[in-house]
C-alpha positions in Angstrom: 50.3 5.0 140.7 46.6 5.1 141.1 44.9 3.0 138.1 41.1 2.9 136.6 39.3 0.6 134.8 36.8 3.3 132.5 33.8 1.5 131.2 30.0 2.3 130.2 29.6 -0.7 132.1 27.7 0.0 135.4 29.7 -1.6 138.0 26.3 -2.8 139.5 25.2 -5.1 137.3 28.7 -7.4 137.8 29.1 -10.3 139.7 31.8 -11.0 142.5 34.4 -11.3 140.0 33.9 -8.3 138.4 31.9 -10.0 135.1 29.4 -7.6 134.1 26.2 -9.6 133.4 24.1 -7.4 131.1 23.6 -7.9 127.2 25.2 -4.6 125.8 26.8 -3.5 123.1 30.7 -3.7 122.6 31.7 -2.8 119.2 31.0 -0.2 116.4 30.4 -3.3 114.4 27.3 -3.5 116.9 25.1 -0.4 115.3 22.0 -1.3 114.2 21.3 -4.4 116.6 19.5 -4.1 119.7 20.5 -4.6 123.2 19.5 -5.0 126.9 21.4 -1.8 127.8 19.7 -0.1 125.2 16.1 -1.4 125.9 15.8 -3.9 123.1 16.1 -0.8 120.8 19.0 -1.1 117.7 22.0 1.5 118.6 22.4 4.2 116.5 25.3 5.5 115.0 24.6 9.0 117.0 24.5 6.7 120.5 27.2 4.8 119.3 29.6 8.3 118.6 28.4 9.9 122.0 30.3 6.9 123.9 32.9 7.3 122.0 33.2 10.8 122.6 33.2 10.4 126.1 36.0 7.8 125.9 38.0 10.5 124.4 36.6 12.9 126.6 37.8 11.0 129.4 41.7 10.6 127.9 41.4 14.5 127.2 40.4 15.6 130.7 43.5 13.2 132.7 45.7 15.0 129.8 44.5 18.5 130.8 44.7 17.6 134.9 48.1 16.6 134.7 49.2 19.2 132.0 50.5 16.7 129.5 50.8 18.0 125.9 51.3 14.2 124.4 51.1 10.8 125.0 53.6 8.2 122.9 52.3 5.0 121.4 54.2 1.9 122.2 53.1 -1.7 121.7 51.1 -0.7 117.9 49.6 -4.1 116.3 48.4 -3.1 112.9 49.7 -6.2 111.0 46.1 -6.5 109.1 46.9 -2.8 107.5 45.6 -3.2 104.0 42.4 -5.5 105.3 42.1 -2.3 108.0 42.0 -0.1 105.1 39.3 -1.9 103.1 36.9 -2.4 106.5 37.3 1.7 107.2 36.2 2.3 103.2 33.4 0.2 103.6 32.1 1.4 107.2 32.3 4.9 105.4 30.5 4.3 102.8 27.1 2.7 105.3 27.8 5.4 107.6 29.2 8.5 106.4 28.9 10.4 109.4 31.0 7.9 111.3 34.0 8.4 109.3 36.1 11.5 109.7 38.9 11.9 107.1 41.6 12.4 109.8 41.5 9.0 110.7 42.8 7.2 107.5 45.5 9.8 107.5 46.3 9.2 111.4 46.1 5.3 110.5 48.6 5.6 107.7 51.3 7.6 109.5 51.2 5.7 113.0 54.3 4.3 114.1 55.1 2.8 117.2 57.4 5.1 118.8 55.2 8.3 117.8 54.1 11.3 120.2 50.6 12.2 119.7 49.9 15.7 120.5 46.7 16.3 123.2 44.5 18.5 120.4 45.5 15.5 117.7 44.8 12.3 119.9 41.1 11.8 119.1 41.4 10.2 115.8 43.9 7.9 117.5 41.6 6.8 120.2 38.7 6.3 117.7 40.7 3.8 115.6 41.7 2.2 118.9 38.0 1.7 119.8 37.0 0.5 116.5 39.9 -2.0 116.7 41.4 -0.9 113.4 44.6 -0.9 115.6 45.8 -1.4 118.9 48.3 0.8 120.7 49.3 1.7 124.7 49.8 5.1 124.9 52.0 6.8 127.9 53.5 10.1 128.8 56.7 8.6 131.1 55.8 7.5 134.2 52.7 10.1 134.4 50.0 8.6 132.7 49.4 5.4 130.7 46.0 4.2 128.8 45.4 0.8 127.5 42.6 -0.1 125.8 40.8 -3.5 126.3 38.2 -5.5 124.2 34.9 -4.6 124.5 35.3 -1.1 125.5 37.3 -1.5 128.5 39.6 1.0 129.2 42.2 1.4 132.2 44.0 4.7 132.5 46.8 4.8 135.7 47.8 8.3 136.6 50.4 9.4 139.1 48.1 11.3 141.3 44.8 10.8 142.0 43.3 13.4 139.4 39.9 14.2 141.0 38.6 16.4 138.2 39.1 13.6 135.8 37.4 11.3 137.2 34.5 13.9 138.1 34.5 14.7 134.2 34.4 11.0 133.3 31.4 10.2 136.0 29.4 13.5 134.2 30.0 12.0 130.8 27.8 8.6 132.1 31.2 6.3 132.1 32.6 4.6 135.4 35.8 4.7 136.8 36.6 1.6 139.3 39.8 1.5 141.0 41.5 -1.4 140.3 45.3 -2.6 141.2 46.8 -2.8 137.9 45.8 -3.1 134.1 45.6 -6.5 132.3 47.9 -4.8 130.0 50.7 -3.7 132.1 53.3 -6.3 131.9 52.6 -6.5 127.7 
């Protein structure tokens, strides 16, 4: 299986152990505030959804390389559900455009177990990234994605899906090859 760590993180600004050493924002808590990576400037909630969308871009394009019409979600933490609901009502209300209605409804009808169909899986990813939950997803022994803090993401596919990885490079993340993800053996 080959296996990528996907990041906004520019691999050359990391130390020999892979740290990356740059202030940059990690979280969607992190809008307004400034960063390094942003030029001291406060992220806006337009930067902050164009990563995003490339994250899901990124899922989307492996999906379409390796003709997968689901992935299944295994491993779901979403013990904090009613504290989860309150923090996605409030981050709605301070930025509206943030917020799409799908996602309360995907939040309330995940299950671990569940196939997520390719053209409904971007809700899904989105409450992964905003850590209202967190989930593996898989597709047998084809593909996996696990999601780490701070915007790490590590997606192992059976082949070496070229076109994906061209499509993640255009949308301004980076794919490193790494040997396994820190969330295999979970």
């Amino acid at each position: 299986m080959e296996i990528w760590r996907i990041t906004k993180y520019n691999p050359l600004f990391r130390n020999e152990k892979g740290v990356f050493l740059r202030d940059d924002w990690t979280s969607v808590a992190d809008i307004g505030k400034s960063s390094q990576s942003n030029h001291g400037q406060p992220i806006t909630v337009e930067e902050y959804l164009a990563v995003e969308d490339a994250y899901v871009g990124a899922i989307q394009a492996f999906l379409e390389e390796l003709d997968l019409p689901s992935l299944q979600v295994s491993h779901l933490e979403n013990a904090q559900r009613e504290r989860e609901i309150q923090r996605m009502k409030q981050e709605r209300e301070m930025y509206p455009m943030l917020h799409r209605e799908e996602m309360l409804s995907r939040f309330l009808a995940l299950e671990d177990g569940q196939f997520i169909q390719r053209t409904d899986l971007a809700p899904l990813c989105r409450l992964i990234l905003r850590e209202y939950v967190w989930c593996k997803l898989k597709a047998g022994s084809s593909l996996f994605v696990h999601f780490g803090r701070d915007y790490y993401m590590y997606i192992g596919a059976a082949i070496a899906c070229t076109h994906a990885l061209a499509h993640v490079r255009q949308s301004g993340l980076f794919a490193e090859p790494i040997v396994a993800s820190p969330y295999s053996e979970m």
